[in-house]
C-alpha positions as CSV (number, residue, x, y, z in Angstrom):
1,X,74.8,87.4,127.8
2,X,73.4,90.7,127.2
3,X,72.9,94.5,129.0
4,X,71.5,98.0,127.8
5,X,73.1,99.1,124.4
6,X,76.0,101.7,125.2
7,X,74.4,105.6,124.4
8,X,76.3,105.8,120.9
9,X,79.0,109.1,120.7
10,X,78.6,112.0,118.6
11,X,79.0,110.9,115.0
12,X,81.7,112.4,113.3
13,X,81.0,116.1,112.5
14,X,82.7,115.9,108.7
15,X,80.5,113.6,107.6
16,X,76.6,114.4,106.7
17,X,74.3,113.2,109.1
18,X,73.5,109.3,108.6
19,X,70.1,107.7,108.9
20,X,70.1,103.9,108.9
21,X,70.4,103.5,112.6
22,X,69.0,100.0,114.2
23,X,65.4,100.5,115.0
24,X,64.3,99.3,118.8
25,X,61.8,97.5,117.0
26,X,64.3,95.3,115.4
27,X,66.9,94.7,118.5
28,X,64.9,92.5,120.2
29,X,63.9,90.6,116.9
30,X,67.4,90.3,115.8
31,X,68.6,88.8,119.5
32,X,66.0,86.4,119.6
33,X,67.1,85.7,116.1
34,X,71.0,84.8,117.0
35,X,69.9,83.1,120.1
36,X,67.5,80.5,117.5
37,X,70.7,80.0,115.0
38,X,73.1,79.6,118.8
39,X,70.5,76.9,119.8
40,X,70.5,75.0,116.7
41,X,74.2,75.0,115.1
42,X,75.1,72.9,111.9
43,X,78.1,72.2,110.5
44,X,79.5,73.4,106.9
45,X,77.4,72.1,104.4
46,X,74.7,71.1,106.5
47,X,73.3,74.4,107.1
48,X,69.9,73.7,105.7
49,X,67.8,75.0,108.6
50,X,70.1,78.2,108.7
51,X,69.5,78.9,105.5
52,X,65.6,78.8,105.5
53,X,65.8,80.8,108.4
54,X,67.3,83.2,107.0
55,X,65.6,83.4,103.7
56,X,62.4,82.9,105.3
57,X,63.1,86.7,107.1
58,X,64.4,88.0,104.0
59,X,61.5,87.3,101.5
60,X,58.9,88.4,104.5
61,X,60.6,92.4,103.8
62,X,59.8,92.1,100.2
63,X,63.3,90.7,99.1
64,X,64.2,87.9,96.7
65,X,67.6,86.1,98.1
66,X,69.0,83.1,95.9
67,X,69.6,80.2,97.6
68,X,73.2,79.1,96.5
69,X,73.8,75.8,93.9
70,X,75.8,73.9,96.4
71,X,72.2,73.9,98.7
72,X,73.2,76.2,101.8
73,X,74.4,79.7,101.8
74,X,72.3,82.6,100.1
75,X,72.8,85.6,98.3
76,X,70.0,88.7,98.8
77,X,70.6,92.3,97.1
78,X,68.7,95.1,97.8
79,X,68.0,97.2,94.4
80,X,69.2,96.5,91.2
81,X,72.9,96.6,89.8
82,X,72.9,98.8,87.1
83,X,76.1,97.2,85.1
84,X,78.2,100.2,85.7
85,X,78.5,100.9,89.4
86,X,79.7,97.8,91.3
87,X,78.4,97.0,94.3
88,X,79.5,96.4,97.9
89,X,79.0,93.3,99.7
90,X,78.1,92.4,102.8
91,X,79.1,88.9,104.1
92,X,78.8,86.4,106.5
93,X,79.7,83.0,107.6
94,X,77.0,80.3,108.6
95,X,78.1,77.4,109.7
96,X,79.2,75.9,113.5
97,X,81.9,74.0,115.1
98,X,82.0,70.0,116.0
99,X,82.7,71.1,119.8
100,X,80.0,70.5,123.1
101,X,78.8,73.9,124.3
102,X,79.9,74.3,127.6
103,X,77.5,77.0,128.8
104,X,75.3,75.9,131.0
105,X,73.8,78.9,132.7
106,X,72.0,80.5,129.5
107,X,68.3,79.4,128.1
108,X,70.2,80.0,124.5
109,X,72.8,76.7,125.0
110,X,73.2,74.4,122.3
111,X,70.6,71.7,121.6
112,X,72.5,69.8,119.4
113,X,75.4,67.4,120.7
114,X,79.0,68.2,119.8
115,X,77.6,71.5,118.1
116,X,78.3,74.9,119.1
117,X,78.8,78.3,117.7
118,X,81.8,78.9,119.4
119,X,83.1,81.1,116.6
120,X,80.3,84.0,116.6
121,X,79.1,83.1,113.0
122,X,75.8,83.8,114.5
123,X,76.4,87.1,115.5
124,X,78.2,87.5,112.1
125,X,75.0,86.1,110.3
126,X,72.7,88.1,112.7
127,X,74.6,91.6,111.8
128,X,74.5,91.5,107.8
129,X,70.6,90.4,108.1
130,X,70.4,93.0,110.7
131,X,71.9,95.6,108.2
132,X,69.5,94.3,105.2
133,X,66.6,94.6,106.6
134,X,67.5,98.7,107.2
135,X,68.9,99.0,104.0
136,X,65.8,97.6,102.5
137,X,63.4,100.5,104.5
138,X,65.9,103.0,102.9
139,X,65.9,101.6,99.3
140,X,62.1,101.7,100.0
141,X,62.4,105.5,100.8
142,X,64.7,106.3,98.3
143,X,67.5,106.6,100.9
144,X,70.4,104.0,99.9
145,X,72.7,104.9,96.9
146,X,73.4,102.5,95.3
147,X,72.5,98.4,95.8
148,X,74.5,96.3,98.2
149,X,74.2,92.4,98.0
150,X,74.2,90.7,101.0
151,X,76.4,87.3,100.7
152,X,75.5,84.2,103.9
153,X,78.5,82.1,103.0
154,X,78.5,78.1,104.1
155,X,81.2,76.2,105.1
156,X,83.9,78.5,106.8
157,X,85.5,76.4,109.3
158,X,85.7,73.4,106.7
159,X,89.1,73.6,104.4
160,X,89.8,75.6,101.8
161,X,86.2,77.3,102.9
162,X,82.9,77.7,101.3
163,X,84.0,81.0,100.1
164,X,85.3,79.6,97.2
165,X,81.7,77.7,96.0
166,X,80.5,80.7,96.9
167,X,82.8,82.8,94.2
168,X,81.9,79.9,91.5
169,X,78.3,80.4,92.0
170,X,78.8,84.0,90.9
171,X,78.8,85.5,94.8
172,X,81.3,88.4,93.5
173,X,79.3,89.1,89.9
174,X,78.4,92.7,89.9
175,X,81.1,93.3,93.3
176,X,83.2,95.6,93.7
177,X,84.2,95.7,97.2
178,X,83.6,93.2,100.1
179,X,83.4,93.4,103.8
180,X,82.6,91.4,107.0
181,X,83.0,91.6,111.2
182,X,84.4,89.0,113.1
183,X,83.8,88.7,116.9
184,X,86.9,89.8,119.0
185,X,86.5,88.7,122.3
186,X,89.2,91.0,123.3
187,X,87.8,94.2,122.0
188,X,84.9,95.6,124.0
189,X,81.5,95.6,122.5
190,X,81.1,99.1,121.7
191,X,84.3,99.0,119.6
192,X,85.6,97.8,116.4
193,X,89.3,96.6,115.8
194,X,91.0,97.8,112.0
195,X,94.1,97.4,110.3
196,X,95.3,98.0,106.9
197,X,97.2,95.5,105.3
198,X,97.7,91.5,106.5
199,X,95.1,91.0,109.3
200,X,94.9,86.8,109.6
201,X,97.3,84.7,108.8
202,X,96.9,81.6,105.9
203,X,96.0,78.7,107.1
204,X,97.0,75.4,105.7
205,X,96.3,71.4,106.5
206,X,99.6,69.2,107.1
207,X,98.9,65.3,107.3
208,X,102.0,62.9,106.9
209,X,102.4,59.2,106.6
210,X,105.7,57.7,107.4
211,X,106.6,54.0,106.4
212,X,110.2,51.9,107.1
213,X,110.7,48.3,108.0
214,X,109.1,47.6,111.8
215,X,110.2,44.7,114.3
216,X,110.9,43.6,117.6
217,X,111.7,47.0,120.2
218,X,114.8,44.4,121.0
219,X,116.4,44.8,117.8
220,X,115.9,48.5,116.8
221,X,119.3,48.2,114.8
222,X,117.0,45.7,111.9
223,X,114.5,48.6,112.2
224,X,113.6,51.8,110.9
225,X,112.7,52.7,114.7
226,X,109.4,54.4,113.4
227,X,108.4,56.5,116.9
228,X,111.8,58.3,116.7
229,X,111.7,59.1,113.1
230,X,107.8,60.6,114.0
231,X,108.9,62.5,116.9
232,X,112.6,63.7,114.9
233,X,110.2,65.0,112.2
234,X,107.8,66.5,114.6
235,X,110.5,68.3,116.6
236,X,113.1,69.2,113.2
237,X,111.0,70.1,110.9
238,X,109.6,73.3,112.6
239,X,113.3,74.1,113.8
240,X,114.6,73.9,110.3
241,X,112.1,76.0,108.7
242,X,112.8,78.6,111.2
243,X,116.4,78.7,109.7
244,X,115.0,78.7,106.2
245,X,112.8,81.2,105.8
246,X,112.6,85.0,106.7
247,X,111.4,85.1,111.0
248,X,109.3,88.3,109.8
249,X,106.9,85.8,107.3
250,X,105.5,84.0,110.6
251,X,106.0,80.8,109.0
252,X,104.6,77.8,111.4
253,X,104.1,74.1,111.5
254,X,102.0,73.3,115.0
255,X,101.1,69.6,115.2
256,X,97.7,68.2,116.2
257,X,97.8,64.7,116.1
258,X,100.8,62.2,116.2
259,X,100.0,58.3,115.8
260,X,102.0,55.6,115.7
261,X,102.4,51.7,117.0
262,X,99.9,49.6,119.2
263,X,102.2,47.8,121.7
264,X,105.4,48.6,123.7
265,X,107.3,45.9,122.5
266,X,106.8,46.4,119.0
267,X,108.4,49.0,116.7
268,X,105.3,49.9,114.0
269,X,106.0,50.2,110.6
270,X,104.1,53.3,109.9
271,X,103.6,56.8,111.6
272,X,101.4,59.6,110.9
273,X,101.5,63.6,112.0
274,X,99.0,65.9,111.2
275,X,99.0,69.7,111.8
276,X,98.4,73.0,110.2
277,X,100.7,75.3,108.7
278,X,100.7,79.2,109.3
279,X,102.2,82.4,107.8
280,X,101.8,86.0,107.9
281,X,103.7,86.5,104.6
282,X,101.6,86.0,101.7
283,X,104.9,85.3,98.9
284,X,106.3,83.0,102.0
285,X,102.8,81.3,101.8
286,X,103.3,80.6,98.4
287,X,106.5,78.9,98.9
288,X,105.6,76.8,101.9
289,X,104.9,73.7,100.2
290,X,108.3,73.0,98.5
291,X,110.1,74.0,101.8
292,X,108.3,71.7,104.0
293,X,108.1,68.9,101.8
294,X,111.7,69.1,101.3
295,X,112.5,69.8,105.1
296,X,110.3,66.4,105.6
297,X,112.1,64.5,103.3
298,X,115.5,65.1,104.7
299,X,114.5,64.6,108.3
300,X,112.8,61.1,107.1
301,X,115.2,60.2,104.9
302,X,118.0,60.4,107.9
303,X,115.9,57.5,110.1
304,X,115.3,55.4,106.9
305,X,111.9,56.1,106.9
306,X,109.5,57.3,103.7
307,X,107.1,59.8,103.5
308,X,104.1,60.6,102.0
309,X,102.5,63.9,102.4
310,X,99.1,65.5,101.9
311,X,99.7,69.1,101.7
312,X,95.8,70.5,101.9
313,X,95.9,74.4,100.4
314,X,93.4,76.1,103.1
315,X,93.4,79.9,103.1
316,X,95.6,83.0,101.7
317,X,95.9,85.9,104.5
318,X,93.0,88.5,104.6
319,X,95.2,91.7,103.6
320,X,92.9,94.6,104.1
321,X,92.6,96.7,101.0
322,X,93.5,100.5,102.7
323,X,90.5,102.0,101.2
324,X,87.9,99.8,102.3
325,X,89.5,99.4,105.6
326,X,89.2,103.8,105.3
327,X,85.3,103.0,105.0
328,X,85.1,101.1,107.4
329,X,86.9,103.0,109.9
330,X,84.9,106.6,108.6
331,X,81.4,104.5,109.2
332,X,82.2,102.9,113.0
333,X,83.5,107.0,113.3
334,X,79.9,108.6,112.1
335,X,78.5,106.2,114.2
336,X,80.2,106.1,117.4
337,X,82.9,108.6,117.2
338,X,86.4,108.3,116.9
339,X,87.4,106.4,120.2
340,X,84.9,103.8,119.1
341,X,87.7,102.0,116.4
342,X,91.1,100.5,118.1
343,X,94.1,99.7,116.1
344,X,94.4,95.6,115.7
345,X,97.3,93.1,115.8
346,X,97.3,90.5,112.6
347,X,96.6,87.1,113.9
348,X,97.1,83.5,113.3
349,X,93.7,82.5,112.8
350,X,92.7,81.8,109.1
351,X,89.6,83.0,107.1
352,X,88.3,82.2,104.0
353,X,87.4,85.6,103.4
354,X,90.6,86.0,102.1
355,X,89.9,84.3,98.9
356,X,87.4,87.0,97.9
357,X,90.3,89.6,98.3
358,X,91.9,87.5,95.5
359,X,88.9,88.9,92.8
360,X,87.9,92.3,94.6
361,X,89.6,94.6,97.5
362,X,87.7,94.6,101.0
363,X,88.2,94.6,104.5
364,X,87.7,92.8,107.8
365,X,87.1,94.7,111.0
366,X,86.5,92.4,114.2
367,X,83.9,93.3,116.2
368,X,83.7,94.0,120.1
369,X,82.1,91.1,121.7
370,X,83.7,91.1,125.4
371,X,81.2,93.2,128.4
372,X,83.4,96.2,129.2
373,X,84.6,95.2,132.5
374,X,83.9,91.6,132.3
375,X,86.9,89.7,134.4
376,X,86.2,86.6,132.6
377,X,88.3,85.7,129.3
378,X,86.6,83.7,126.6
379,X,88.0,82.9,123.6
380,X,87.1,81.6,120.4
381,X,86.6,77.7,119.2
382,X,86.1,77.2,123.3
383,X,82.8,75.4,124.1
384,X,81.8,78.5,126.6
385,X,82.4,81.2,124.2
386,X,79.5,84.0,124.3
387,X,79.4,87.5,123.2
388,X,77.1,90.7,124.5
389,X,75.0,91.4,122.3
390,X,74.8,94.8,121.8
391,X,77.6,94.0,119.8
392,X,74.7,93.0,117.1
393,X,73.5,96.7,116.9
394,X,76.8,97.8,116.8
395,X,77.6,95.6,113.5
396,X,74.2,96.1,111.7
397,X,74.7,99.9,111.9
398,X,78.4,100.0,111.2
399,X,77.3,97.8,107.9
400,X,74.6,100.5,107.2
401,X,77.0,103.6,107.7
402,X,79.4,101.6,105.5
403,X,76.6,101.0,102.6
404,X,75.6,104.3,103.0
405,X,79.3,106.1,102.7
406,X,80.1,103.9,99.8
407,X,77.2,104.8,97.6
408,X,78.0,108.7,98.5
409,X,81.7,108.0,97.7
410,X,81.7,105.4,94.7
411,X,82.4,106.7,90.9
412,X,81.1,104.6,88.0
413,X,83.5,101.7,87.1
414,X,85.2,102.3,84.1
């Protein structure tokens, strides 16, 4: 899904003038680029192909990236740290959803079964190589500032994210501040959506076993009437934590999956719930697990059932730093002037970009996919999600503007 690039606005008028702006040469390149990584998805870990792919056009502009240890995801800067001023990074995710793709009306569709990048990661990966290969031609010319890494990070959709191999395998060495797009599909391509402060919520995995004494459906009274106690827990537990923690901290349980028994005339002797847990509140997210262990065990307990629970850490919130959320909102501006950046509600949705913000400040701005005027709604993780891509220009130069007003801006650490 694609149309003519908007004419970009006046840049703003406080800021010298900015070159780094996405050669026509390159647009077409970089398309036909996301379209290869939409047609041929792989899931975290497995993003072998993705990886050479984009190494292979990284080493043909004269760079060196570094394949990570754990085998996918790569690291690629442009110029050399100098030990004193840290460096920005630019990062994206890699890796695909285990979903069908349900678009069937573009040469681009999926050709790999129950694959799909229904999340934009391709656009996300297509922006920061976008943005390296101009910031290589201006390190060439003596242009950029100061060197900016560029980080392709595997395994985002997979719990607790591939962010954090990517943070062992020294991803953040040399780092000073982070940032990344993620495709809005609610925010016009042309646009960027900002915030300072909590912009995703954490994201945690819920799975719960529940065991009692089953029999005949006849005689529930001998039982522990497993079904009941699943569906008490599944309905009480959510209700309880709502009484037992601040409303403001967004504190959630939403189930996914409840199993339990095999025939209707037999009570089973075991249960099981999975589901995620949300919050908005990074402190509440640190208290989560004792109150929903607790709040399981006393809603268990009452039906005489026992419970065993698997409480899976996933993600933090993303909180954008102010300052780097500053940057990027000055950059989109010298690019595309001041009506180009919209004001952004925090969401539910978890990113494992948050765990970087835990070493080094940054920012996430989401990134106008949706054709102004288009009637239909897509979302994301939905097997016909698509994006215009002039969004891609729109990324690579608002990570250019951001290199570029860094290096200007940044003082020698220490």
């Amino acid at each position: 899904m694609s149309r003519d690039p908007q004419t970009a606005l006046p840049g703003n008028p406080e800021e010298p003038s900015l070159p780094g702006r996405l050669p026509e040469s390159l647009r077409a390149e970089l398309i036909a680029f996301r379209r290869d990584l939409h047609m041929h998805p792989e899931l975290g870990h497995q993003e072998f192909r993705t990886t050479a792919a984009i190494k292979a056009r990284l080493e043909k502009a004269g760079l060196e990236p570094r394949v990570l240890e754990t085998g996918t995801g790569l690291i690629c800067d442009i110029g050399t740290w100098d030990g004193k001023r840290p460096m920005l990074a630019l990062r994206a995710d890699i890796d695909a959803l285990p979903i069908p793709d349900a678009k069937a009306h573009v040469p681009y569709r999926s050709t790999v079964p129950d694959r799909a990048h229904a999340c934009g990661h391709d656009v996300h990966t297509t922006t920061v190589l976008g943005a390296g290969l101009v910031l290589a031609a201006l390190h060439r010319q003596g242009l950029l500032p100061r060197p900016v890494r560029l980080l392709f990070q595997p395994a985002e959709e997979v719990l607790p994210g591939g962010a954090t191999d990517a943070i062992e395998c020294g991803a953040l060495d040399g780092v000073g501040q982070i940032i990344m797009v993620h495709c809005d599909p609610r925010v016009d391509a042309g646009k960027i959506g900002l915030r300072a402060g909590p912009v995703t919520s954490a994201c945690d995995r819920l799975e719960i076993t529940l065991e009692g004494a089953g029999g005949h459906t006849a005689r529930p009274h001998l039982t522990t009437d497993m079904v009941t106690a699943a569906a008490r827990v599944a309905t009480d537990v959510p209700a309880l934590l709502s009484r037992r923690v601040d409303t403001r901290s967004g504190l959630a349980v939403t189930w996914g999956k409840i199993a339990s028994g095999h025939a209707c005339n037999v009570i089973p002797m075991t249960a099981e719930l999975c589901g995620t847990v949300r919050c908005l509140d990074l402190a509440a997210w640190h208290d989560a697990p004792d109150l929903i262990h607790a709040a399981i065990d006393e809603v268990a307990s009452m039906h005489r059932a026992k419970s065993e629970i698997n409480y899976v850490r996933g993600v933090p919130p993303v909180v954008n730093d102010p300052v780097v959320a500053d940057l990027l909102r000055d950059a989109m501006v010298a690019r595309r002037g001041p009506h180009s950046v919209e004001d952004t509600d925090q969401s539910l949705g978890g990113e494992d970009f948050a765990w970087y913000l835990e070493h080094v400040p940054g920012a996430l701005a989401r990134l106008g996919v949706r054709t102004p005027g288009d009637p239909v709604k897509r979302d994301l993780h939905r097997g016909d999600f698509d994006v215009d891509e002039s969004a891609i220009a729109v990324g690579v130069e608002l990570f250019t503007a951001a290199a570029l007003l860094d290096g200007r801006r940044a003082r020698p650490a220490g």
